[in-house]
C-alpha positions, 0 to 999 in steps of 0.5 A: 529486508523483505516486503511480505506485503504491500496494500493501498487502503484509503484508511491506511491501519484499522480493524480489518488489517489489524485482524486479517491482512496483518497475520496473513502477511506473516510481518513482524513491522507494520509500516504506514507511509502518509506524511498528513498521518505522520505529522499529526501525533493524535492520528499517530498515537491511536494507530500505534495503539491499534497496531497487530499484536507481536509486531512493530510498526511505523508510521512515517513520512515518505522521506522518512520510509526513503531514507530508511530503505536506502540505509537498510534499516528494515533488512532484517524485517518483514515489512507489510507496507500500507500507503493510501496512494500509488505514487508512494509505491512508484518512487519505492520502486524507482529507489529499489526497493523490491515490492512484488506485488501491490494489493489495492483494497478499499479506496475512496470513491473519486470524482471522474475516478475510474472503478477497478473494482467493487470497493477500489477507484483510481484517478487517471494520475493514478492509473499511470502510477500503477502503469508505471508499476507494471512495467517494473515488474509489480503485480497489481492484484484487487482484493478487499479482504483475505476471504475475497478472490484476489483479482488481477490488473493488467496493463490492457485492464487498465488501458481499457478504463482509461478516459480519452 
């Protein structure tokens, strides 16, 4: 298996994905881990409607997406995952699941979150996370849309926004 891309987007599958990130990831299977989205069949059925065309997609559970990965199901895929949280992506990480790089595009504005970019935000759970992922070796990179300067986190990047 080879994770070709992995995202954090607050709206997890729509039109800039589907028409941007999508063909640039050079995926054959989209896969969107959030357990709300996967329990709810409406939520469901209209992003697999709107799923990039010539590729698969999943939409499944955390537990789900680990217990696929730990049996090697996608082995033979390319697979672009998009999740709305780090934390999803640490306990991929922890399993080994290899995941190089981690973009985080657009995200909702917090409160008492912490801006990493013009269109991303972190709370301070979630700056540990992506601390945790820097120290498995998981590039963290900003980046809205293909067309934009990917820009680089650190972990001195992040120190300096935590709150104390």
């Amino acid at each position: 298996m080879s994770i070709v891309m992995a995202r954090i987007d607050n709206r997890l599958l729509h039109g800039i994905i589907v028409t941007q990130w999508a063909p640039t990831s050079g995926a054959n299977r989209v896969m969107v881990i959030d357990d709300k989205t996967a329990n709810d069949e409406i939520a469901k059925a209209s992003m697999k409607m709107a799923r990039p065309a010539g590729t698969a997609i999943s939409i499944i559970t955390e537990e789900k997406a680990l217990q696929n990965f730990s049996i090697g199901k996608y082995d033979a895929e390319k697979v672009f995952i998009i999740c709305k949280t780090p934390d999803i992506f640490v306990h991929l990480v922890e399993q080994g699941v290899n995941i190089q790089e981690l973009i985080i595009g657009g995200t909702l504005v917090k409160p008492d979150g912490i801006q990493l970019s013009q269109r991303a935000y972190a709370t301070q759970e979630e700056l540990q996370d992506y601390q945790k992922l820097l120290s498995q070796g998981v590039q963290l990179i900003t980046q809205f849309v293909p067309a934009n300067k990917p820009v680089k986190l650190t972990s001195a990047d992040l120190r300096d926004k935590e709150v104390n």
